[in-house]
PAFILO-42205 format. One line per 2 residues: their letters; for each residue x, y, z of C-alpha. Coordinates in pm, whole numbers. Each point is the difference from the previous one (the first is absolute). Example, Ala and Ser with C-alpha at 12.3 -4.5 7.8 and 13.67 -1.06 7.14 Angstrom:
<pts>
as) 1230:-450:780 | 137:344:-66
</pts>
This chain:
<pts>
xx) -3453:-6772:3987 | 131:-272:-170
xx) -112:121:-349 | 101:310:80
xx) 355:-140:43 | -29:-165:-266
xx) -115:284:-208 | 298:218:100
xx) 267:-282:-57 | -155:-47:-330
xx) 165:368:-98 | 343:-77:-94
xx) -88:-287:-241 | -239:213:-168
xx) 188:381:-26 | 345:-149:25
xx) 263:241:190 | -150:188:213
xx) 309:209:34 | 84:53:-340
xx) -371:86:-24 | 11:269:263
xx) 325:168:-185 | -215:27:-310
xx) -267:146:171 | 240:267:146
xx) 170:93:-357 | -386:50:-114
xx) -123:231:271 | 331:157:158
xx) 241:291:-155 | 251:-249:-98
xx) 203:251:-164 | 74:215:277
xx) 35:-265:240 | 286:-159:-254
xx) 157:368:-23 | 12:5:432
xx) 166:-331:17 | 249:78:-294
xx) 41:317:175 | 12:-153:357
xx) 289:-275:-143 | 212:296:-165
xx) 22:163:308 | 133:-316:198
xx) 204:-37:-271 | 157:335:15
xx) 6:-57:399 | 223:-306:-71
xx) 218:188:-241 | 96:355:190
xx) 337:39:-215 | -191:-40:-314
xx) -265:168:87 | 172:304:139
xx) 249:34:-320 | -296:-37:-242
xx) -198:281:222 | 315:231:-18
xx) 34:-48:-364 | -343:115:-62
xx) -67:262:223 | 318:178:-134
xx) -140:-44:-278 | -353:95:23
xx) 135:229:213 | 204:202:-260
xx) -335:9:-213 | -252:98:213
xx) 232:363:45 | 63:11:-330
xx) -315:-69:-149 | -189:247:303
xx) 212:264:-156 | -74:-70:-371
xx) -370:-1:64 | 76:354:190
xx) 183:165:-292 | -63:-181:-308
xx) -334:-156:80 | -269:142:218
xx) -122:366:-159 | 94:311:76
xx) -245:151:270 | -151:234:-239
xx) -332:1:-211 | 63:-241:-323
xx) 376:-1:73 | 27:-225:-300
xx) -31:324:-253 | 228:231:175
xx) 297:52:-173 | 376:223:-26
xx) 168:190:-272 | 303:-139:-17
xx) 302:251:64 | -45:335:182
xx) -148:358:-115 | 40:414:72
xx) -283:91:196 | -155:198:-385
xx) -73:-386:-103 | -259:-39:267
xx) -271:241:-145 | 141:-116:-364
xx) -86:-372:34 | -333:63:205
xx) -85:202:-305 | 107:-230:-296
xx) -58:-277:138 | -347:-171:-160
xx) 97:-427:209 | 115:124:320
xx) -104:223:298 | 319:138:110
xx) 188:97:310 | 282:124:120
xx) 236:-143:374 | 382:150:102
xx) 231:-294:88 | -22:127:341
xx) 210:214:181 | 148:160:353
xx) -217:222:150 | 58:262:306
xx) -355:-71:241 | 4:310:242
xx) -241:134:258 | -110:-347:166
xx) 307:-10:287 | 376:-76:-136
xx) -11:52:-356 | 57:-345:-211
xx) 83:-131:-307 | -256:-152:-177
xx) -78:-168:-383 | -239:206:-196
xx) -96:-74:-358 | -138:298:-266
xx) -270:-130:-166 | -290:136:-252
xx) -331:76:144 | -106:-326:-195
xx) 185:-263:112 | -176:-138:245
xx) -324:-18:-187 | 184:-155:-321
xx) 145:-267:272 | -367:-27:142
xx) 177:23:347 | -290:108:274
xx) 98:258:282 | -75:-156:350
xx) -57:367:154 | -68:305:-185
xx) -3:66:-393 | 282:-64:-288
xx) 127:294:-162 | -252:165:-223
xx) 30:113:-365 | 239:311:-61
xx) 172:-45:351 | 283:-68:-179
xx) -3:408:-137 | 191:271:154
xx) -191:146:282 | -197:-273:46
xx) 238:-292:141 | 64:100:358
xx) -178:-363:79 | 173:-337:112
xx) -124:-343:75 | 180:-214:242
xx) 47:-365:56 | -169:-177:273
xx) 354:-69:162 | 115:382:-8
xx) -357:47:136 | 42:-263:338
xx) 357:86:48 | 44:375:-61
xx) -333:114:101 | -121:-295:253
xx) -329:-95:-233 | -142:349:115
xx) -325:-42:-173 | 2:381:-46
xx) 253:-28:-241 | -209:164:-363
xx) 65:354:13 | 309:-33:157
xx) 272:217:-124 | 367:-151:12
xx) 302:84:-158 | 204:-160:-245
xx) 313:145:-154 | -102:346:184
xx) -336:-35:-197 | -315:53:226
xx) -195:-261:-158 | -435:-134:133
xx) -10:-342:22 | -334:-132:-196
xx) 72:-372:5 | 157:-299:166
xx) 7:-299:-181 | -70:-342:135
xx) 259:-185:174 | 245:-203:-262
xx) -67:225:-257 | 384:114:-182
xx) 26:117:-334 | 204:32:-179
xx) 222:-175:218 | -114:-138:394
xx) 261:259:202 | -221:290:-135
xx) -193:205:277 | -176:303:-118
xx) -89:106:-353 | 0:360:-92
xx) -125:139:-380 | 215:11:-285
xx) 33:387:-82 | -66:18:-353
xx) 123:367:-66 | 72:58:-325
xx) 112:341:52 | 282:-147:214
xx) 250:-156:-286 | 261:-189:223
xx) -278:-152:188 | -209:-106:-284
xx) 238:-96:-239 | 334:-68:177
xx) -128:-77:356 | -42:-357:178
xx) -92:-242:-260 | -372:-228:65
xx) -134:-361:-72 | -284:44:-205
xx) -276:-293:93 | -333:-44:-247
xx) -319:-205:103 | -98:-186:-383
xx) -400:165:-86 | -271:-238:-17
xx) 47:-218:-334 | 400:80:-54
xx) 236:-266:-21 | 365:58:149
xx) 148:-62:-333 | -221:311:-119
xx) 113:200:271 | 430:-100:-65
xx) -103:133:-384 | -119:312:164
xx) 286:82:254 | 254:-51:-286
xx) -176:255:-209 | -77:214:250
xx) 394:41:115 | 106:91:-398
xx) -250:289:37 | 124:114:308
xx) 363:-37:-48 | -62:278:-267
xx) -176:260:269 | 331:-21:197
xx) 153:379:27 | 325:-135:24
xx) 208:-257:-257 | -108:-393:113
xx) 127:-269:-201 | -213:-191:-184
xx) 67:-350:160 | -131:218:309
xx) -276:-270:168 | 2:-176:-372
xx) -87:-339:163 | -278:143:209
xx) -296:-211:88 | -233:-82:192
xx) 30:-247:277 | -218:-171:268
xx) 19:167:286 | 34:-318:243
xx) 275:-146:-248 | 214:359:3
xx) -83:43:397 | 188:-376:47
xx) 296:149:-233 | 321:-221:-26
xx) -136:-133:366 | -186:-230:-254
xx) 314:-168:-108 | 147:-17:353
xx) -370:-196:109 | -1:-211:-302
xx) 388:-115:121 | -84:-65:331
xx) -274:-190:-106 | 191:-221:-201
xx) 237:-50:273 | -239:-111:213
xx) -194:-235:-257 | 357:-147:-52
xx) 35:-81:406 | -385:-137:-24
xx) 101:-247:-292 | 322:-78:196
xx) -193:-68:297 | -265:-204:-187
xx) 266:-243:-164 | 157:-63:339
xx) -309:-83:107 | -98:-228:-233
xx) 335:-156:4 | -37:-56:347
xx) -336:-174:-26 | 123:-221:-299
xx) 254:-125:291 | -234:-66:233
xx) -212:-143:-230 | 266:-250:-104
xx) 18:-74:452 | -309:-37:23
xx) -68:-252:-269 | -29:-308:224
xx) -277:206:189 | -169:88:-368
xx) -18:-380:-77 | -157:-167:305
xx) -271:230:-70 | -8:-119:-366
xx) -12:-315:158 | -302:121:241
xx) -205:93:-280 | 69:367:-36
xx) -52:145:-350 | 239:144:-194
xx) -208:349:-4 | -31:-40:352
xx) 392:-14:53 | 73:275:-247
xx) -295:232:126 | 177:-60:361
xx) 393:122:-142 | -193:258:-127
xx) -191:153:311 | 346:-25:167
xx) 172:250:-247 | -291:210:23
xx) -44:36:348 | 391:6:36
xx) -47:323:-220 | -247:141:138
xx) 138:34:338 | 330:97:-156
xx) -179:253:-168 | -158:83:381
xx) 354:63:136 | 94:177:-356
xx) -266:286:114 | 134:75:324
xx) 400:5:-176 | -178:186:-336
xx) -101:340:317 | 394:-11:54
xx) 94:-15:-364 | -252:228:-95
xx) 229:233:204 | 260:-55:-146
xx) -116:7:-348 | -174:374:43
xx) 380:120:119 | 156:-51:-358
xx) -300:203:-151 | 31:422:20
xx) -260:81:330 | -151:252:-225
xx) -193:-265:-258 | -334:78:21
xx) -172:-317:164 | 302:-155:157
xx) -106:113:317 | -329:-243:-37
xx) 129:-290:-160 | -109:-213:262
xx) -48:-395:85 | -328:-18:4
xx) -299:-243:-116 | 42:-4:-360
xx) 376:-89:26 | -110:-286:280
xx) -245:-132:-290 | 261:18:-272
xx) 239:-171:216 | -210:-271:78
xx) -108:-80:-325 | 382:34:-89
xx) 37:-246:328 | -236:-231:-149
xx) 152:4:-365 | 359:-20:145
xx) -118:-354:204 | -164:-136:-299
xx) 336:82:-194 | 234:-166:203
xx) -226:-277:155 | -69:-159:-386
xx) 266:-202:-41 | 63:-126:341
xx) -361:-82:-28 | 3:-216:-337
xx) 335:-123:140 | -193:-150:284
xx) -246:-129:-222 | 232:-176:-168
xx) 171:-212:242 | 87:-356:-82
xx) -186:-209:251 | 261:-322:57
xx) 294:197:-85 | -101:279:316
xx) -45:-277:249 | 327:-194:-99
xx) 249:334:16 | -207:177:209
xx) 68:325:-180 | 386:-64:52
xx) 44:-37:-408 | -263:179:-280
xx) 42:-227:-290 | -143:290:-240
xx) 248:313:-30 | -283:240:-165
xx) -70:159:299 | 368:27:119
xx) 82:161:-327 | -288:278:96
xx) 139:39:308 | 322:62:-102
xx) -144:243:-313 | -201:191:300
xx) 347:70:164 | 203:110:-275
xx) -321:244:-54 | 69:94:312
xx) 353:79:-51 | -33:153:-340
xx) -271:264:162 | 239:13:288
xx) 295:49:-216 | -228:350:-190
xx) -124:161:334 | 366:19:146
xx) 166:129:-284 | -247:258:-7
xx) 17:89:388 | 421:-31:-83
xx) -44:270:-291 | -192:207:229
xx) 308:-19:245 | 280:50:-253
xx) -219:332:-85 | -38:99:371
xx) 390:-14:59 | 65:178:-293
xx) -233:263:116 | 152:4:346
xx) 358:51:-179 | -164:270:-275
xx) 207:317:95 | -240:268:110
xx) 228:271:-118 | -43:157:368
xx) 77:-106:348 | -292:-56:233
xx) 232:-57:301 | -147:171:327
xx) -212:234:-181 | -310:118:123
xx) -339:142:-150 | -275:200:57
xx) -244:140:-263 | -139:337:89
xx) -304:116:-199 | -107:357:19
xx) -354:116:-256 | 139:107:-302
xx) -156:304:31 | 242:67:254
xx) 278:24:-299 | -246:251:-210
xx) 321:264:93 | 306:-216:-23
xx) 215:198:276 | -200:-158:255
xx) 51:-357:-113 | 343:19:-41
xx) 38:198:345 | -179:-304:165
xx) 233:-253:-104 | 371:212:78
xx) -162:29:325 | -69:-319:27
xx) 307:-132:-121 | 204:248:199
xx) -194:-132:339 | 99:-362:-111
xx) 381:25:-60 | 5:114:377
xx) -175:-296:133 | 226:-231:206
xx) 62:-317:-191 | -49:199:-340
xx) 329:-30:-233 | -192:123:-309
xx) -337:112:-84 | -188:74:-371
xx) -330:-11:-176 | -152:-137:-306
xx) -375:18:-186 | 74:-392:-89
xx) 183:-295:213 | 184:-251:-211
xx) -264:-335:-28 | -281:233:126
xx) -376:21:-173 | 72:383:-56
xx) 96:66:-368 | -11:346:-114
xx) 25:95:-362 | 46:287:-199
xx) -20:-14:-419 | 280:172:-94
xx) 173:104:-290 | 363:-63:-65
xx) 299:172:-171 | 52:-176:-388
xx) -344:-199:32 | -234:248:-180
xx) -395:-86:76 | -154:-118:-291
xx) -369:-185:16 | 209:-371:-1
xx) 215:137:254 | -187:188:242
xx) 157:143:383 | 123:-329:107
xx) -63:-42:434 | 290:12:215
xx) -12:-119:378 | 49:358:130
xx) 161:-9:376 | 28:301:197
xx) 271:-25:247 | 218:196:309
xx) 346:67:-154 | 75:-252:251
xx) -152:-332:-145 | 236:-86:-224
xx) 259:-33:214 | -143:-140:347
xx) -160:-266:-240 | 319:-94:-126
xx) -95:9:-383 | 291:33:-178
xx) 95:277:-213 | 109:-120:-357
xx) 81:378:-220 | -62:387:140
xx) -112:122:338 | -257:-79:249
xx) -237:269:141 | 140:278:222
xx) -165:290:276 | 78:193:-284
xx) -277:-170:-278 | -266:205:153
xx) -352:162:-96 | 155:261:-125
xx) 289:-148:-205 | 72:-149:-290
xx) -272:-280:-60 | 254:-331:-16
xx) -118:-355:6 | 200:-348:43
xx) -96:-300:-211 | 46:-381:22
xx) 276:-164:-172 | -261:-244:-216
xx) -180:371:-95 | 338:127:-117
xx) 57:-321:-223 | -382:-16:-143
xx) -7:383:-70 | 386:106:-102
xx) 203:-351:-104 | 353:52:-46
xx) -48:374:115 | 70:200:370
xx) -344:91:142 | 166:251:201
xx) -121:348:-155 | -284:-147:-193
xx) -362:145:99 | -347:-145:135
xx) -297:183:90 | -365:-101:92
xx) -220:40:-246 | -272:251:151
xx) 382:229:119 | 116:262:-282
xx) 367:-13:111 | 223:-308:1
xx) 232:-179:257 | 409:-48:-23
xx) 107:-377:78 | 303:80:215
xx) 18:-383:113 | -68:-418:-49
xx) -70:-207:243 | 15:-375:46
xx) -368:-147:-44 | -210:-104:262
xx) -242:-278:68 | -287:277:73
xx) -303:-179:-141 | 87:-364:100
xx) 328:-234:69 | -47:-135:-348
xx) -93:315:-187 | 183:379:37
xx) -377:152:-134 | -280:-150:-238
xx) 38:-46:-351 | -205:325:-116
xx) 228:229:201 | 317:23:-208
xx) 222:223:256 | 54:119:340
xx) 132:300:141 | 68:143:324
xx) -108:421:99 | 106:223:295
xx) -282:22:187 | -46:377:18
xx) 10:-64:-417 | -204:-243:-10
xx) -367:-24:-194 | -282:-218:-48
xx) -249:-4:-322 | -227:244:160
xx) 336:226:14 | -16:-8:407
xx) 256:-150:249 | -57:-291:190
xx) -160:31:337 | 57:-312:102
xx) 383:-144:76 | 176:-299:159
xx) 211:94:289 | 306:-222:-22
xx) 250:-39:314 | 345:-222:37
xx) -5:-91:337 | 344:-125:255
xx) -129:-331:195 | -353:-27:143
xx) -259:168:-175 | -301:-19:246
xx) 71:325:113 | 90:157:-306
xx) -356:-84:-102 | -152:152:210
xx) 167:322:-11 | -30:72:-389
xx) -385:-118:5 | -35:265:291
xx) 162:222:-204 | -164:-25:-316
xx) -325:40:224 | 154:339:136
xx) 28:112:-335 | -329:7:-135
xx) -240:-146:219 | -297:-20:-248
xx) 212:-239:-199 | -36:-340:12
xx) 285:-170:103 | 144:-355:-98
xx) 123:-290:197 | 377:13:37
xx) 136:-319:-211 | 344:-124:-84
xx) 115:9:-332 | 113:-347:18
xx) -376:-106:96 | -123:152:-322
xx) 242:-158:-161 | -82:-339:144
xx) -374:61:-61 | 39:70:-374
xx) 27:-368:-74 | -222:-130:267
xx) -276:-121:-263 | 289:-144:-163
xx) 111:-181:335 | -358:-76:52
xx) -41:-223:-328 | 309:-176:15
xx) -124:-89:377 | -264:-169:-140
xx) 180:-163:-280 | 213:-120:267
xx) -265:-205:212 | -165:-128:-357
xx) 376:-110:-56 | 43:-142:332
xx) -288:-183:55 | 36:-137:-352
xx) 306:-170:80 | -137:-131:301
xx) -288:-131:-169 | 260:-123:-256
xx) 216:-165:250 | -301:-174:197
xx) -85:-131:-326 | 366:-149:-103
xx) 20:-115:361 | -373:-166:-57
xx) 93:-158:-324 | 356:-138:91
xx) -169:-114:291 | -281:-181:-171
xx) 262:-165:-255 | 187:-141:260
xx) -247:-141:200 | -163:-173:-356
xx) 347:-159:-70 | 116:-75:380
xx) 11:-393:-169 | 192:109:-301
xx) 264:160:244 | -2:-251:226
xx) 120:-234:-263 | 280:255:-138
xx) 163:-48:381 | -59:-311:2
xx) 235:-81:-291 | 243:238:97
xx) -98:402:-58 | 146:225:238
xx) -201:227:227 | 216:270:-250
xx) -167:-135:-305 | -363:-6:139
xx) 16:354:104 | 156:106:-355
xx) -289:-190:-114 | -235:180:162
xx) 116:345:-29 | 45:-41:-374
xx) -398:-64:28 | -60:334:147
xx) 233:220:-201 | -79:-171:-307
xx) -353:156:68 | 141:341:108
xx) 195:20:-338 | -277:-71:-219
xx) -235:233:186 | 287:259:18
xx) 77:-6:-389 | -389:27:-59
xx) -4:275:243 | 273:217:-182
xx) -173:-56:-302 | -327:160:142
xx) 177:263:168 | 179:126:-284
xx) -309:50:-162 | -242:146:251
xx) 276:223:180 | -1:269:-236
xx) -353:96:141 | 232:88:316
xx) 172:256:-240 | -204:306:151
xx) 133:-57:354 | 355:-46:-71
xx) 303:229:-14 | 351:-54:-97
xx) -70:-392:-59 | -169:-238:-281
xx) -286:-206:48 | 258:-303:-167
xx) 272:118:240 | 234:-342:-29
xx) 144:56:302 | -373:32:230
xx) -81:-321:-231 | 275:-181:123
xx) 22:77:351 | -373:-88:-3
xx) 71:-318:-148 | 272:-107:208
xx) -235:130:344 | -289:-262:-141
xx) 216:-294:-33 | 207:45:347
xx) -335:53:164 | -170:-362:-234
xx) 366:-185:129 | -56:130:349
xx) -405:-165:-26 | 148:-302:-157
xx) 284:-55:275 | -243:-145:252
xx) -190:-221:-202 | 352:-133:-156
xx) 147:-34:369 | -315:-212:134
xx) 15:-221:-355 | 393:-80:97
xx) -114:-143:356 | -259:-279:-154
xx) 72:-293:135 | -36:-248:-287
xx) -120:-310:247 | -299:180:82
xx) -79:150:-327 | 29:-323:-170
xx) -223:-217:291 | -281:311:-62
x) -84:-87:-359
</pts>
């Protein structure tokens, strides 16, 4: 026992520490690393426990941030990114421009790069025989298009080859939504016969649910009648998008060589004069790419909006943990003094930042669902894939590896700032003084960063706002006031004889002007700021058609002699339309005062002549009338449709040389209008009950709703504005805070020999908006030259509007005084005793 005693006593002496030699033993045989990364982890979360104001401003900044990206970036990688859902989506492609219906066998002949189809933009169809009849959008497409796309049917067959032919193309294929909602999934649905536009059509197909081209709103596809006997149809009809998939082995640049070719050929096989910068630039285009449209620049805005908040979020952030850095450098010496390495101290800043960003990139998520929201309402519903751009696991992994990039970013330099702390210096001042200004100066560059990207995001949101009121005070060249709506949409079959159409509507009208509540009543083919734009080539007195001149288009309305003057539009030379400008008088037309100045300058229009182009006898202007905001607030009509002009409607003609079938009932109303609604719906009903009939709407609501993408963006430019000046202001407040706790000494002595509390605030406001300034004038700078990519979304302002750069300016530095007035007030109330005892 004794030796045995002995023996064990005998241990120390011979292996020394028996403590220290345990510790070893662990760091051979135990995960060291991850049991390090737990306690680091473990002490950052006491330490954010300890710190909830910090910690909840630093977790705000991010998650708006992170936030703002994961929407944005869900919805690039939805319409930029992921494929299209079609077989090698990467080689489908568009003709640029659109084509006569005669181009479709043409290319699919000549073409030796491309397979070639044909889609219709997509328009209003009449779906009868299924209950109430309703209005649905139908695209004409060629009975190749969906095997160019590579787009499988979910029930039933595509169209087949030649069902695009005359005789051949009573077939349809529906979406999977018109198939649920119109027909309740009735699995019997092939074979079906349903109606569209009075045409009894079998349905032979329903594709699978999300499918939309070319746009997402479309529900049933019918074939493109390629009848070449029928010349208005084929030549003169509804214009098509062309799309191509590139054969095995042909490069796109091959194929844009080939399209421009092919359109000089064609151009020549017109039976009718074309100018010969007719589709000149054609080309071909990737079809994802052309599908995105000018959304692309809209996304690619947005985006850089929302990087901008991310880096303003980032630098507060950082600037934040360089100031807690700097109060907790007694706390980073002692442990310098304990033995902790260097590495280990800097590895711990580190796994703060990161797992501060991470979990601001956790709450980010859940805000990025409501953004995402937001974000889809300033982009048209109708963009193919909108629907699906969706948070979903490949966002979460971007984000987090953004997280963990972001952390890294703005955890370096409080992290080597930590591992730089002077050991004697820290205990003596206790963090009250930092005797090297390197980091302060960061700090303070971080801020004016701040500012500067501050200072570009709310001059953009401000020329977004200047454009919005000058929208809002655009004059309309009508009143909206207490007008009511109501589309009614008979076949146009129903108009094959004239009479009847123009019957229909007198009656109609005549039942409406004896309503109660009615003062007025008219109808239209086209509201003002509505998606209907009918247009007729026409050819006009003095402008002889040559092949660089060809019929120009003209926005064609066909009105009640009654529009003109229950929408208020003024009369500027002639007459308006009386009972008397019927079907059977003299054909007479009324043009818009721009028309009148583009077409006769310096002349009276009054007695000159117009005429469609397919019509052998011409129409007498007998009037002018003030123009009208009829395609948008900021345009009258688009740039290829040089005039306007107004027809009775018993006169009136389309390109196929019929009348339209369907009108817009329009009603001035005295007071309430609920019941008024109700009465001209159930009257339009009465009058043909086969025809679908629209939702009654105020004028004034379609009026509102033609800038609601517009109201949309600047929305969101708003919040990126607003929460960049908070950010901005948190970080002023952060920095002027930091600065006066680091010289509390230095202004402790400045009382002490005699500075007024008056003095010490001056002081310390001068700090701030000395900042603001500098951040401001780098701000302008950047503004000035990265506004003009705002160009495209704004009217009747410049993106270097002085006044929106002022008033920007002077918002930035009242909101950086009103951050620095705290700071400055708390600085005037040091007490210079106990400043002066704590060093």
């Amino acid at each position: 026992m004794a030796q045995a005693e002995h023996g064990q006593a005998g241990i120390g002496p011979r292996m020394g520490n028996v403590t220290m030699a345990k510790e070893d033993c662990h760091d051979m045989w135990s995960f060291v690393g991850l049991e390090r990364l737990w306690q680091d982890l473990r002490f950052a979360c006491r330490i954010f426990w300890r710190t909830p104001g910090f910690t909840a401003v630093a977790l705000l900044s991010l998650a708006i941030g992170i936030g703002g990206n994961a929407a944005i970036f869900s919805l690039v990688d939805g319409l930029l990114v992921r494929p299209l859902p079609y077989r090698d989506s990467g080689r489908l492609v568009r003709l640029s421009s659109i084509y006569p219906r005669a181009a479709v066998p043409y290319f699919e002949e000549h073409s030796r790069t491309m397979e070639i189809a044909a889609a219709g933009a997509g328009s209003e169809y009449n779906l009868t025989g299924n209950g109430e009849a309703v209005r649905i959008i139908a695209s004409a497409v060629s009975a190749g298009l969906f095997p160019v796309l590579g787009a499988p049917v979910a029930r039933g067959r595509a169209f087949r080859p030649g069902e695009d032919l005359p005789g051949r193309d009573r077939v349809a294929v529906i979406s999977d939504s018109l198939w649920r909602r119109n027909f309740g999934g009735d699995r019997e649905i092939l074979g079906r016969v349903i109606a569209l536009n009075g045409v009894n059509r079998q349905v032979v197909g329903v594709m699978p649910p999300g499918f939309g081209f070319p746009s997402a709103g479309v529900d049933a596809w019918v074939p493109l009648r390629l009848d070449s006997t029928n010349f208005i149809e084929y030549w003169g009809g509804e214009f098509v998008e062309l799309v191509g998939r590139l054969r095995p082995g042909v490069r796109l640049e091959q194929a844009q060589g080939e399209v421009r070719g092919m359109v000089g050929q064609f151009r020549k096989t017109f039976p009718y004069p074309m100018s010969r910068q007719w589709n000149a630039e054609a080309s071909a285009i990737v079809l994802q790419q052309d599908m995105v449209g000018d959304i692309r620049v809209r996304l690619i805005i947005l985006l850089c909006s929302v990087g901008t908040v991310l880096l303003i979020a980032c630098a507060n952030v950082a600037s934040l943990l360089l100031a807690r850095a700097t109060t907790r450098r007694r706390e980073i010496a002692l442990r310098f003094a304990l033995g902790a390495a260097r590495g280990r101290i800097v590895r711990q800043v580190l796994t703060e930042s990161v797992l501060l960003a991470l979990t601001g990139a956790a709450l980010g998520m859940v805000l990025g669902i409501s953004a995402l929201r937001v974000f889809k309402s300033v982009l048209p519903s109708s963009t193919p894939g909108l629907a699906a751009a969706a948070i979903d696991l490949r966002v979460g992994a971007a984000m987090g590896a953004l997280a963990l990039l972001t952390g890294i970013a703005f955890g370096t330099a409080p992290a080597l700032g930590a591992s730089r702390i002077g050991l004697a210096e820290a205990i003596r001042t206790g963090g009250m003084r930092l005797t090297s200004t390197a980091w302060t100066r960061l700090r303070t560059w971080l801020i004016g960063a701040e500012v500067a990207l501050t200072v570009v995001l709310v001059i953009g949101a401000g020329l977004l706002i200047r454009s919005l009121y000058t929208l809002s005070q655009a004059d309309l060249g009508f009143q909206p006031d207490h007008v009511l709506t109501v589309r009614v949409s008979p076949n146009q079959s129903a108009c094959a004889r004239r009479a009847e159409c123009i019957a229909l509507y007198d009656r109609l009208l005549a039942s409406a002007r004896q309503t109660p509540g009615v003062q007025e009543a008219t109808f239209v083919n086209a509201l003002p700021l509505d998606a209907e734009q009918p247009n007729l080539p026409v050819d006009v007195e003095d402008h002889p058609k040559t092949a660089d001149y060809p019929s120009p288009l003209f926005w064609a309305g066909a009105i009640d002699p009654g529009y003109i003057r229950m929408m208020r539009i003024p009369l500027v030379a002639g007459r308006d339309f009386t009972a008397a400008d019927g079907a059977h008088s003299a054909p007479v037309l009324l043009i818009t005062a721009s028309t009148a100045r583009h077409f006769w300058p310096g002349q009276s229009p009054i007695g000159k002549h117009i005429k469609s182009a397919s019509e052998p006898h011409w129409r007498t202007v007998v009037g002018v009338v003030a123009d009208v905001r009829q395609y948008s607030l900021s345009r009258n009509r688009p740039d290829y449709i040089p005039g306007a002009m107004y027809m009775p409607y018993s006169q009136s003609v389309r390109v196929d040389g019929q009348i339209d079938a369907a009108m817009t009932l329009l009603v001035k109303t005295r007071g309430t209008s609920e019941y008024v609604a109700r009465e001209i719906r159930g009257l339009a009903q009465q009058q043909n009950p086969d025809a679908p009939v629209g939702p009654v709407l105020p004028l004034e609501k379609l009026v509102a709703g033609s800038i609601s993408d517009f109201r949309s963006t600047i929305r969101v430019f708003l919040s990126f504005a607003a929460a960049a000046l908070l950010l901005a202001a948190i970080g002023i407040y952060g920095l002027v805070s930091y600065w006066v706790a680091q010289r509390a000494f230095e202004i402790g002595v400045r009382v002490a020999i005699g500075a007024t509390r008056g003095e010490i605030v001056s002081m310390v406001l001068a700090q701030g908006v000395r900042v603001a300034l500098y951040g401001a004038g780098t701000g302008l700078v950047v503004a000035f030259a990265v506004t003009r990519f705002l160009a495209s979304l704004l009217y009747g302002v410049s993106a270097t509007d002085p006044l929106t750069y002022a008033a920007v300016t002077g918002l930035v530095l009242v909101v950086s005084v009103a951050a620095t007035v705290f700071p400055a007030g708390r600085a005037a109330l040091i007490d210079p005793v106990t400043s002066l005892r704590a060093d």
